[in-house]
C-alpha positions in Angstrom: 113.6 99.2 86.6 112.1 98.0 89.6 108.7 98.2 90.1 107.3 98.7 94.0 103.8 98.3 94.5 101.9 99.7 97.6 98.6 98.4 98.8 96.2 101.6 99.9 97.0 100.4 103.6 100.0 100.4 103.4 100.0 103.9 102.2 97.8 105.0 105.1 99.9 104.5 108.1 103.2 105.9 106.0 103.9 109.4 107.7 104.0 112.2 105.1 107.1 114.5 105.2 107.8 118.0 103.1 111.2 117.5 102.0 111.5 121.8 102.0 110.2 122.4 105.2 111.4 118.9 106.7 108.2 119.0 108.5 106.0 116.2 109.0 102.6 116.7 107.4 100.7 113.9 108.6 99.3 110.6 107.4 97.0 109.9 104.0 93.3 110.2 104.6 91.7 109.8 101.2 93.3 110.3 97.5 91.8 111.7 94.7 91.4 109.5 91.6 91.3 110.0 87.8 88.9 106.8 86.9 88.8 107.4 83.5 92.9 107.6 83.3 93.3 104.9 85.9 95.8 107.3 87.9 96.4 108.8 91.3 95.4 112.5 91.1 96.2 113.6 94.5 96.5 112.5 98.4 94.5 114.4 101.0 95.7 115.0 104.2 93.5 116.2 107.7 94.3 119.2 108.5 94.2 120.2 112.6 91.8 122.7 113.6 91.3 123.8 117.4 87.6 124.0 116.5 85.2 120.2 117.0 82.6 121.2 115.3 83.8 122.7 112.7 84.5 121.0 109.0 87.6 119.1 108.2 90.3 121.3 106.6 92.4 118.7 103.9 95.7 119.3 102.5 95.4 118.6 98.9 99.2 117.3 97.4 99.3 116.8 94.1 100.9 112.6 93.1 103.2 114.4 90.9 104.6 116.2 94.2 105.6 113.0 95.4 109.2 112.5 95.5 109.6 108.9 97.3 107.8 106.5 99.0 109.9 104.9 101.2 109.4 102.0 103.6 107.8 103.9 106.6 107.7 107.6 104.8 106.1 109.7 102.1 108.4 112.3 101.0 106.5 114.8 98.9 107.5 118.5 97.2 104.7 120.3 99.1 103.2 123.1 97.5 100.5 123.7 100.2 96.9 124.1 99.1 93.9 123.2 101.3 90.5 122.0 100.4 87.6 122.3 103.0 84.8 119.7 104.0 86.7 116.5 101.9 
């Protein structure tokens, strides 16, 4: 089994795609991690609103939802949920 290895960087400018809807959901902004397990929890995606001011909407995708990560794409199971004010 080959093992790939991603730097957080790397994973940054990858462009996020939902393989049901084939829409593209936009690029990693923060992940979510379990310190204690060493593990990936989740990767957070901006959300765009038509309001400035307002808080930051995130789209929250679970790392098991991850189907591939390619060499310039994220391909994830999407499963939308959004958390506010990441």
């Amino acid at each position: 089994m080959e093992l790939n290895m991603h730097s957080l960087n790397n994973l940054r400018v990858m462009e996020v795609v939902d393989i049901n809807l084939g829409a593209k959901l936009g690029y990693i902004r923060d992940l979510k991690i379990d310190c204690d397990e060493s593990k990936i929890v989740s990767i957070l995606i901006p959300v765009q609103k038509s309001n400035w001011f307002g808080k930051m909407d995130m789209l929250e995708i679970p790392w098991e939802d991850v189907v591939k990560i390619g060499v310039d794409v994220i391909l994830v199971n999407s499963k939308e949920k959004t958390v506010s004010d990441m």
